[in-house]
C-alpha positions as CSV (number, residue, x, y, z in Angstrom):
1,X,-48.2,-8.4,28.7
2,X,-47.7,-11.0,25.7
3,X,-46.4,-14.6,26.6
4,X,-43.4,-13.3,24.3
5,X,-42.8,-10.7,27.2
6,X,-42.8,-12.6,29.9
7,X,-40.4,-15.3,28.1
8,X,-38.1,-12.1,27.6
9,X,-38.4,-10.9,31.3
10,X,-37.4,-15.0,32.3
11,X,-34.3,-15.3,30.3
12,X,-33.3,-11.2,31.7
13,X,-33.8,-12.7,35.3
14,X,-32.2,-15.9,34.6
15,X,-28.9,-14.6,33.2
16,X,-28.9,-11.8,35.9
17,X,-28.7,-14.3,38.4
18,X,-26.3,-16.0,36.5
19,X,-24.0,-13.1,36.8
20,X,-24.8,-12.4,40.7
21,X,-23.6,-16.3,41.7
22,X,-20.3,-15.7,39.8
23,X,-19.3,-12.1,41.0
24,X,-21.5,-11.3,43.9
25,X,-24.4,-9.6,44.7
26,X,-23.0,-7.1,46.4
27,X,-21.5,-4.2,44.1
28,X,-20.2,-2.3,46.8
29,X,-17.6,-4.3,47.6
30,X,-15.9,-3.9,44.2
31,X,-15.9,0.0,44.7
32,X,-14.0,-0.4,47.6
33,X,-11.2,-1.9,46.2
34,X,-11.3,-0.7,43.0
35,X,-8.0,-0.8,40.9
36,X,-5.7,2.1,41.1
37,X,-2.0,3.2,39.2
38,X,1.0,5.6,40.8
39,X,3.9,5.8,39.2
40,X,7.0,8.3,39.6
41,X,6.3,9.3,36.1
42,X,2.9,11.7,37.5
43,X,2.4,12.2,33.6
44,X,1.0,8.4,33.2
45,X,-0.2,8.3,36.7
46,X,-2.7,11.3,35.7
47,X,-3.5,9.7,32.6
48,X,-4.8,6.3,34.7
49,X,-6.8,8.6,37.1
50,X,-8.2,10.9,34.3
51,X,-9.0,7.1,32.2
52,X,-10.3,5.8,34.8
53,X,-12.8,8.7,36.2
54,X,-13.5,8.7,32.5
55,X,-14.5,5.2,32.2
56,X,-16.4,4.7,35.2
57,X,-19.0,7.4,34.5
58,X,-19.8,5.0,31.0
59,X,-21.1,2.6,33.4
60,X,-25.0,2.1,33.0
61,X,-27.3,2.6,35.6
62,X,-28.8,-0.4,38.1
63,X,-31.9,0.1,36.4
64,X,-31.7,-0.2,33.2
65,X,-33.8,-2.9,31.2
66,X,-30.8,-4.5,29.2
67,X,-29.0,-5.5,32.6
68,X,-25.6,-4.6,33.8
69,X,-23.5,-2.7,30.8
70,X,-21.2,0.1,30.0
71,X,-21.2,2.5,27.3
72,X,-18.9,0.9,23.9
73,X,-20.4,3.5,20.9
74,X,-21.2,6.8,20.4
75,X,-22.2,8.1,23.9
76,X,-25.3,10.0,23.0
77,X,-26.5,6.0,22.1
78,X,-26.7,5.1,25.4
79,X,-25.7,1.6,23.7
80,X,-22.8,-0.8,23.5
81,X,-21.4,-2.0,19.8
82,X,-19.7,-5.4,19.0
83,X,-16.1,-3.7,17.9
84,X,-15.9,-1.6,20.2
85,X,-16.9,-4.0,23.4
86,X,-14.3,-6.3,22.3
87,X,-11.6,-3.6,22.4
88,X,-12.7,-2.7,25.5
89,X,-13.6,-5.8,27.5
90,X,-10.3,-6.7,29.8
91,X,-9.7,-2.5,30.2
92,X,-13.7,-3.2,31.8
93,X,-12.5,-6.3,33.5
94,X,-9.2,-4.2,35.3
95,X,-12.1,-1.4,36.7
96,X,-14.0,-4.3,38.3
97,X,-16.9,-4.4,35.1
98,X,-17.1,-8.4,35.4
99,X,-21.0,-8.4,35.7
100,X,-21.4,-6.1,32.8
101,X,-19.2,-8.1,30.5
102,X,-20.8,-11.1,30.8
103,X,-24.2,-9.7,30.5
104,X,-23.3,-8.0,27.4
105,X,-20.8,-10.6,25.7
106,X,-24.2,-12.9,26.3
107,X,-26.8,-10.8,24.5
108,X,-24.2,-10.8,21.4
109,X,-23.9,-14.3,21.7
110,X,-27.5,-15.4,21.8
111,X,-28.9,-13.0,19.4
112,X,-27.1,-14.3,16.5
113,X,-29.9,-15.9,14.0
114,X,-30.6,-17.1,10.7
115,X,-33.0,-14.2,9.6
116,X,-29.8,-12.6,9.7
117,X,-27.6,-14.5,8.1
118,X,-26.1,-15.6,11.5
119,X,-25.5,-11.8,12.8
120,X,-26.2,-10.7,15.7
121,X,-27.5,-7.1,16.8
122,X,-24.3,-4.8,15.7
123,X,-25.7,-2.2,18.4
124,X,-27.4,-2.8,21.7
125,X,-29.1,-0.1,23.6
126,X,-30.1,0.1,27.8
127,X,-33.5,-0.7,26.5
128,X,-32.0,-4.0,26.2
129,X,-33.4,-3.3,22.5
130,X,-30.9,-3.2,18.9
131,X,-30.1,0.7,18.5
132,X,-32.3,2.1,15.8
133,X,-29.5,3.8,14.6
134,X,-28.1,0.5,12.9
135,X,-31.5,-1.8,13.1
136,X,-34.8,-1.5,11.4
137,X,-35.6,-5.1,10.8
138,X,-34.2,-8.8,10.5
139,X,-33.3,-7.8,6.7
140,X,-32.6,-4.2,6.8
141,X,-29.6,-3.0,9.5
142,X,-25.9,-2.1,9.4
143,X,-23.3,-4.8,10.3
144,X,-19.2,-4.9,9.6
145,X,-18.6,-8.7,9.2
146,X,-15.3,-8.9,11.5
147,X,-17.6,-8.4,14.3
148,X,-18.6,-12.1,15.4
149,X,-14.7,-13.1,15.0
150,X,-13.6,-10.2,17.0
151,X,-16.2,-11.0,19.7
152,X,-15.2,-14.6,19.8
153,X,-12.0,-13.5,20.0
154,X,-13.2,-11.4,23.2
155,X,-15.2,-14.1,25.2
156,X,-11.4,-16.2,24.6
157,X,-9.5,-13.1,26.4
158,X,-11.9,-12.9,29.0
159,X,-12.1,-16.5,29.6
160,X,-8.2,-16.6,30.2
161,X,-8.4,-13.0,32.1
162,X,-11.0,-13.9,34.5
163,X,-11.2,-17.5,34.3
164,X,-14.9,-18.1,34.1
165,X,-15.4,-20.8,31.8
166,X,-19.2,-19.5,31.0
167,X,-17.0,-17.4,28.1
168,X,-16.2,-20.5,26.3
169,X,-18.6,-23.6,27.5
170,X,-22.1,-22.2,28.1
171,X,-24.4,-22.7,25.9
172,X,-25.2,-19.3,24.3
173,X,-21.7,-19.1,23.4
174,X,-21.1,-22.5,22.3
175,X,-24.1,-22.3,20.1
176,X,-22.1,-18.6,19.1
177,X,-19.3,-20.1,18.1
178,X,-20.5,-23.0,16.2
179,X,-22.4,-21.0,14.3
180,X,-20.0,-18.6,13.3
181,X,-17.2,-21.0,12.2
182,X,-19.6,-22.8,10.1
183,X,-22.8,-21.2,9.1
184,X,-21.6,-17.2,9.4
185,X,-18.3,-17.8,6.6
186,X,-20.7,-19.9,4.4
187,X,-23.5,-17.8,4.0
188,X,-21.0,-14.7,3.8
189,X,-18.9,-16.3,1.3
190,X,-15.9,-16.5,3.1
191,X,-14.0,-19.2,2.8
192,X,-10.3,-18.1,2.3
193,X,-10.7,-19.4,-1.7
194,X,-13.7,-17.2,-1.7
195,X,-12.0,-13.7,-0.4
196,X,-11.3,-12.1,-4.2
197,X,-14.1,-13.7,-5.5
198,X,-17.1,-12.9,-3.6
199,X,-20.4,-10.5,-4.2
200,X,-19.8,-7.5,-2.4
201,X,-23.3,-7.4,-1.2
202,X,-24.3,-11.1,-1.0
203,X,-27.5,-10.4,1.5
204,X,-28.5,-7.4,0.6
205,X,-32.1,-6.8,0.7
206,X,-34.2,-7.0,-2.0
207,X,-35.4,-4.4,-3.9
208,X,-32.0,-3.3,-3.2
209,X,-31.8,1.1,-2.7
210,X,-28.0,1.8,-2.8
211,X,-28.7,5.1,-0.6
212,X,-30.0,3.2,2.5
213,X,-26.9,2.3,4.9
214,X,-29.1,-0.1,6.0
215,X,-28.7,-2.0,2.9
216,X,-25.3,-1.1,1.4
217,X,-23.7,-1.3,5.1
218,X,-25.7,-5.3,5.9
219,X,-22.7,-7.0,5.8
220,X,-19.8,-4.5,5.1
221,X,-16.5,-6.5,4.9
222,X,-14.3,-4.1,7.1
223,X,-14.4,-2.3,10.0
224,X,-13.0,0.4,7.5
225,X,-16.4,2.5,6.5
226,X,-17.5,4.6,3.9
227,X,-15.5,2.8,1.0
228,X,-18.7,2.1,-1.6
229,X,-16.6,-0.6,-4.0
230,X,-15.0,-2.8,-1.5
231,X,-15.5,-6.7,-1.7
232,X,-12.8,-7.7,1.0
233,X,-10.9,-5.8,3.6
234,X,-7.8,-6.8,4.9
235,X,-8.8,-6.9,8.6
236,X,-11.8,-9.0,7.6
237,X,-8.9,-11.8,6.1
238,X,-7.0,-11.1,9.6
239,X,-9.9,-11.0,11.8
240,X,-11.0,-14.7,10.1
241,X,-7.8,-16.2,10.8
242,X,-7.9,-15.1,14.7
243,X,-11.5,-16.1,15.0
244,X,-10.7,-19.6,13.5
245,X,-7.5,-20.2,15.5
246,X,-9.8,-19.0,18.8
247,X,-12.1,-21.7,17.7
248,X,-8.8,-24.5,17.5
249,X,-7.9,-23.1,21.5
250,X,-11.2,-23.5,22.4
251,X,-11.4,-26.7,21.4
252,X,-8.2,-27.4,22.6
253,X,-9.0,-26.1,26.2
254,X,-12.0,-28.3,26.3
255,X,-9.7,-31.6,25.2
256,X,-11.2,-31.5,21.5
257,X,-7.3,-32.0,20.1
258,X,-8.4,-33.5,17.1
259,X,-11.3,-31.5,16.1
260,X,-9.0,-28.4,17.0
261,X,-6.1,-29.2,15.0
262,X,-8.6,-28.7,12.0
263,X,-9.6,-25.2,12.9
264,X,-5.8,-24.4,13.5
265,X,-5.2,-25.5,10.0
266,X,-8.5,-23.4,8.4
267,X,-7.3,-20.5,10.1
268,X,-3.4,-21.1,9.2
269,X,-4.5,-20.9,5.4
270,X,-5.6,-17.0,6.2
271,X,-2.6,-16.5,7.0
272,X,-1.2,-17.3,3.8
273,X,-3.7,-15.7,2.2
274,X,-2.8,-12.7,4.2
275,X,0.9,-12.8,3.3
276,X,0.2,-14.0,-0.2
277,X,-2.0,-11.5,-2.1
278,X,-2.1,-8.5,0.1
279,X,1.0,-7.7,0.8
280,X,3.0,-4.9,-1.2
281,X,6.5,-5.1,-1.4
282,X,6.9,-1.6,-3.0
283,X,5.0,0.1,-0.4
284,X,6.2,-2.4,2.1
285,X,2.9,-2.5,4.0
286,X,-0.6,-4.7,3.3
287,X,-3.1,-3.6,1.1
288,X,-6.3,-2.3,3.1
289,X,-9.0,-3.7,0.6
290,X,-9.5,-5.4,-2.6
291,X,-12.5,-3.4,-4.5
292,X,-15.5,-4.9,-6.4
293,X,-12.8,-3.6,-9.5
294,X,-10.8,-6.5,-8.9
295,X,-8.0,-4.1,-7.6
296,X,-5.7,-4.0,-4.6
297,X,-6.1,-0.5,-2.5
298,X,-3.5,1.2,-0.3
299,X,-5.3,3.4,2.0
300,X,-3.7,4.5,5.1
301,X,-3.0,1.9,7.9
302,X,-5.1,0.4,10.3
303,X,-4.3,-1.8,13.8
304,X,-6.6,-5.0,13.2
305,X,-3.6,-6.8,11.6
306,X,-1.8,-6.2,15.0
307,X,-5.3,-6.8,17.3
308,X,-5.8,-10.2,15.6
309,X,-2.3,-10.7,16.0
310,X,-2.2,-11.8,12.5
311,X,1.6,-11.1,11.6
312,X,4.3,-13.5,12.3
313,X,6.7,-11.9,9.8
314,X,9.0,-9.8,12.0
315,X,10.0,-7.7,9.0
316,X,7.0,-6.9,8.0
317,X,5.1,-6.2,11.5
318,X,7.8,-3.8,12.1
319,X,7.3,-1.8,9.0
320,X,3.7,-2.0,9.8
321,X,4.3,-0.5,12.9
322,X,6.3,2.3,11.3
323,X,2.9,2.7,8.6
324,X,1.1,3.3,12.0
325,X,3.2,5.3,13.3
326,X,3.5,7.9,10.3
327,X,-0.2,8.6,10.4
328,X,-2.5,10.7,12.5
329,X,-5.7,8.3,13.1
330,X,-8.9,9.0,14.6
331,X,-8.8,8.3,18.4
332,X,-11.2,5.3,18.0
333,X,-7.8,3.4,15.7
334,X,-5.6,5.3,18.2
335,X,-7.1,4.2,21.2
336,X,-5.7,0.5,20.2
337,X,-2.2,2.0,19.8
338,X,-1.1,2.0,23.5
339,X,-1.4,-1.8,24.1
340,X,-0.8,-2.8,20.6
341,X,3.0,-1.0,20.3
342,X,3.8,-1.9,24.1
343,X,3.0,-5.4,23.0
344,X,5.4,-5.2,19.7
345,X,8.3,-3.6,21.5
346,X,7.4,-0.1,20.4
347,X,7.6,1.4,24.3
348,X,8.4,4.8,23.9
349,X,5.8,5.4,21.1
350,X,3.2,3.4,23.5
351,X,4.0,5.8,25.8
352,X,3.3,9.0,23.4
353,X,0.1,7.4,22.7
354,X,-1.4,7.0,25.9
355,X,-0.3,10.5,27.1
356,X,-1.9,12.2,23.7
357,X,-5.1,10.5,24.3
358,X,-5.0,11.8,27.7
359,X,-4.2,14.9,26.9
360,X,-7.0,17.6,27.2
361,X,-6.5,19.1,24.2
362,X,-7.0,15.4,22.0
363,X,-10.7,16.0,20.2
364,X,-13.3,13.6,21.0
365,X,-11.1,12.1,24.3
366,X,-14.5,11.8,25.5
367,X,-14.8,8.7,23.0
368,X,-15.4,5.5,26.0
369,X,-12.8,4.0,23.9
370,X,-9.9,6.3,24.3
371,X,-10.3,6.1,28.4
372,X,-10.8,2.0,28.5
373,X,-7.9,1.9,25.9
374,X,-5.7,3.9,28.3
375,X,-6.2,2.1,31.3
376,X,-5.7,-1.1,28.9
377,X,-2.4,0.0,27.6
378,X,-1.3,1.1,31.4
379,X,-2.2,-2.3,33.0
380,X,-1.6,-4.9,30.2
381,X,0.9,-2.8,27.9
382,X,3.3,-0.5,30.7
383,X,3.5,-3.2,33.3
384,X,3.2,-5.9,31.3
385,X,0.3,-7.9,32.9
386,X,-1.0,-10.7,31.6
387,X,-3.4,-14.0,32.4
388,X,-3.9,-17.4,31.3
389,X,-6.7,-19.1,33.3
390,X,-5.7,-22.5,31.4
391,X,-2.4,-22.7,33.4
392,X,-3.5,-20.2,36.6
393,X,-0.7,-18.1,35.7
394,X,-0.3,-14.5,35.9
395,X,2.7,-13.1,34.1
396,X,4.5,-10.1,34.7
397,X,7.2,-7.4,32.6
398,X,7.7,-3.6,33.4
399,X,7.7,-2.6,29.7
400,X,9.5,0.9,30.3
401,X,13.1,2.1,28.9
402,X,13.0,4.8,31.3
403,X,14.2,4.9,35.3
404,X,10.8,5.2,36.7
405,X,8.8,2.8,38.8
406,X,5.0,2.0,39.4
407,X,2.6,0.1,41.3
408,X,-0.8,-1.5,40.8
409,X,-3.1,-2.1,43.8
410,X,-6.1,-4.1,43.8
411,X,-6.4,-5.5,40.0
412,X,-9.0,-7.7,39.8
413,X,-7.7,-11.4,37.7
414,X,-7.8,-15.4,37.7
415,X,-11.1,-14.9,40.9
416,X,-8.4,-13.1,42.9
417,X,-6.6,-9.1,43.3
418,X,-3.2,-8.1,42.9
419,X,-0.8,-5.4,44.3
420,X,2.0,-5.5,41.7
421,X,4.8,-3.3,42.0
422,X,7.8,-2.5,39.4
423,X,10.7,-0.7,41.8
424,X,12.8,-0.4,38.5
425,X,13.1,-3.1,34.9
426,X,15.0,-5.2,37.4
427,X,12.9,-5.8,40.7
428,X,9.5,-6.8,41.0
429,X,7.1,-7.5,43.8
430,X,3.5,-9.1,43.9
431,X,1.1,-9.6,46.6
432,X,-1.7,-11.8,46.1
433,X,-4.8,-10.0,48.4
434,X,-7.2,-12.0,47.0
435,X,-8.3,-15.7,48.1
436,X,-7.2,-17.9,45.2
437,X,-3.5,-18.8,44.5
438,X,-1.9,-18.6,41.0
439,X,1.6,-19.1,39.4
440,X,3.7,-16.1,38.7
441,X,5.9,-15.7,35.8
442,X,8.2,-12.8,36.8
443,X,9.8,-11.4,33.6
444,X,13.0,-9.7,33.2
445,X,14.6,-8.2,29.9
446,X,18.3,-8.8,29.7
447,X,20.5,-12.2,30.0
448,X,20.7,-13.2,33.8
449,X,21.5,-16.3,35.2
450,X,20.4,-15.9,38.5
451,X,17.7,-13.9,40.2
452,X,16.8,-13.8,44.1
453,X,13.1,-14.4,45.3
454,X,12.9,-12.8,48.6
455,X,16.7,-12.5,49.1
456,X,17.1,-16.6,48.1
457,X,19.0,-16.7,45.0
458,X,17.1,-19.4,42.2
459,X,18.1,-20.0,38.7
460,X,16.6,-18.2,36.2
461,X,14.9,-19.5,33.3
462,X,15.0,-17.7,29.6
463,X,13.3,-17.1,26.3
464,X,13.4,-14.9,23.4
465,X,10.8,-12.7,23.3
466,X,8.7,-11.6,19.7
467,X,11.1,-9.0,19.2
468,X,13.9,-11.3,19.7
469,X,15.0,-10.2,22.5
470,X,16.3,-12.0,25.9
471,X,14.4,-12.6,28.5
472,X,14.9,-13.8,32.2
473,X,12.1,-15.4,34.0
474,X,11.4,-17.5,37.4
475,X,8.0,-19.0,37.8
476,X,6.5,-19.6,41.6
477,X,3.5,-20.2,43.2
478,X,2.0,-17.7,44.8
479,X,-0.7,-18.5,47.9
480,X,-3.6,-16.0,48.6
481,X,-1.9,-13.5,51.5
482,X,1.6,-14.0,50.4
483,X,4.1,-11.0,49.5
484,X,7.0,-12.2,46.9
485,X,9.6,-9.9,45.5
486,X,12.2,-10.9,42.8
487,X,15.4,-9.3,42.2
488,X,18.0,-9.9,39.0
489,X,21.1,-8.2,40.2
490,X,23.1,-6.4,37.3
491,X,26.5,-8.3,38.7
492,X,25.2,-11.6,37.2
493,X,23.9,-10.0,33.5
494,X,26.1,-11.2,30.5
């Protein structure tokens, strides 16, 4: 065994027992409260307990050399990609996946390097090696350039979903994200002057053989593949803006103000870049690349703009949505739909999604993506769940235009579990079982002055939602064993 070997078996070790001291040793314990979803509507209660039997058998096994993981590619892989982790990371958190997150967030993180150009491996297999499908060497492999944005993006969510700080101030991932704000859009040329302008292959390997993926694919500015003359894609531009502005709330988080307000402002001009030159007011959607012909191309729509939450033009997300919504995509862009229209209002078509995907006659529902995406769009999208570590608050909304109810028991957020139940849009109950207290925002849609919080009547705070809706909220604190329900009465909405 070469000293590189045992250096390799050290660092395995060390971050293994990294992961044990912040979730356990014991796995066990998680299988016995595992999360689980009944609802009066059976058809999106079988869809969580098809999703979640589904995603549960993508689990590695104990023994595998790369550490704890779960499946995030094409199955027959045995390997876990960039994109399609970061989709599926807080869907992994909700079925109790903590230790394989952070073991597989980490290896993205420290395995970014100069040899190439500040990537990291695109594809990581249970042998804990890059998956010769997309790797041959430091300057021959296949990488989509979004990917170190949308996993910074990722270690952000998971930071706020889980509250473990290793996400955003350990060293592999500071050293991640410093090198990707900086080094990663300067050696890829994309500074958001640069984005119209730039070689379309500025690393590729030399002599260069235009049919080797592993050549024309090292550094492919989309995750749209298979288009030969493209120098920019639009998620790229929208994927740079959100990995920027992650960056500023990093920064932010860690009392960096100044410093943060400069990311804020690098991202904010992506933004205008976004709004500026791709979008087209006779098609009334964006533009999905810019080609090496100095031409704007409308091909069909995608859901990055949405995922990087990249548009604050209500006009123009809407339409958007309706580009989406025209189209039959590939389950891998569907499997984003659920949480993604729940989250922009779009309920009823949320809804659709997550029961196609579910549906045994879908092809390729086998996809890991479609399940994790289901139980995503079920926990965070239907019932409205959501976590911000920075504030230990856990918010709540029954997203539903329907008369049905549902109930989560056992979801694992903030380093405690929840039972939440929705009895209808207009009463809500939470149990925290867990042993760490948090602040719960209880969300109602409509105008109510008052709401009751276990039979007390309080004043209700409200806000207009993205959608510009109403919203009635309470906030309270909610200690590890205590049962709260909250109650807006009808009598009192104006």
């Amino acid at each position: 065994m070469t000293y590189l070997n045992y250096i390799q078996i050290f660092y395995r070790y060390r971050l293994a027992l990294l992961v044990a001291l912040f979730y356990g040793f014991s796995s066990a314990s998680a299988q016995k409260t595992q999360v689980a979803f009944t609802s009066s509507d059976k058809g999106l209660e079988q869809a969580f307990i098809w999703a979640k039997k589904t995603a549960m058998q993508y689990k590695g096994a104990e023994t595998d050399a790369v550490g704890p993981w779960y499946e995030a590619a094409l199955p027959s892989r045995n390997a876990f990609c960039m994109r399609d982790a970061s989709h599926q990371s807080i869907g992994a958190e909700i079925l109790g996946l903590s230790r394989e997150n952070l073991n597989m967030f980490t290896l993205f993180a420290k395995n970014v390097s100069a040899p190439k150009n500040w990537c990291s491996y695109w594809e990581i297999n249970n042998l804990g090696q890059p998956a010769p499908e997309d790797y041959r060497n430091d300057r021959e492999f296949w990488y989509n350039l979004p990917a170190n944005f949308d996993v910074l993006f990722a270690t952000w969510r998971l930071y706020k979903w889980t509250g473990n700080q290793y996400y955003i101030n350990s060293p592999s991932f500071v050293y991640f994200q410093q090198k990707t704000v900086k080094e990663y859009i300067d050696t890829w040329v994309l500074s958001s002057d640069s984005l119209l302008k730039r070689p379309a292959h500025p690393h590729a390997p030399m002599p260069y053989n235009e049919t080797d993926y592993f050549h024309t694919c090292r550094g492919l500015p989309s995750y749209s593949e298979g288009i030969p003359d493209m120098r920019t894609g639009v998620d790229l531009v929208a994927s740079l803006y959100r990995g920027l502005q992650t960056y500023a709330d990093i920064l932010s988080a860690r009392g960096m103000h100044k410093e943060a307000k400069i990311y804020a402002q690098k991202a904010k001009r992506y933004l205008e870049r976004l709004e500026t030159d791709w979008w087209n007011a006779q098609l009334g959607d964006y533009y999905l690349y810019y080609s090496s012909k100095d031409k704007f191309v409308k091909d069909g729509a995608v859901p990055y703009l949405l995922w990087f939450d990249a548009l604050k033009d209500t006009a123009r997300l809407k339409l958007h949505l309706a580009q989406i919504a025209s189209i039959k995509s590939n389950v891998e862009t569907t499997s984003y739909l659920p949480y993604l229209f729940y989250k922009n209002g779009e309920w009823d078509q949320a809804k659709q999604y997550i029961l196609y995907l579910s549906d045994p006659a879908t092809p390729r529902r086998e996809y890991p993506e479609v399940s994790f995406g289901v139980i995503d769009g079920i926990v965070q999208g239907l019932m409205g769940v959501s976590a911000d570590a920075q504030a230990s608050t856990i918010s709540t909304v029954f997203k539903t235009s329907g008369k049905e109810s549902a109930t989560i028991t056992n979801l694992p957020l903030l380093q405690t579990t929840i039972d939440l139940i929705h009895s209808s849009t207009r009463q809500s109950t939470i149990f925290n079982s867990g042993k760490k207290p948090f602040k719960w925002k209880a969300f109602f849609c409509g105008n109510y002055p008052q709401v009751t919080v276990n039979g007390i009547s309080k004043s209700a705070k409200k806000q207009t939602n993205p959608q510009g809706k109403m919203m009635s909220w309470v906030e309270l604190e909610v200690k590890p064993g205590m049962r709260v329900k909250v109650e807006v009465n009808p009598i009192f909405k104006r």
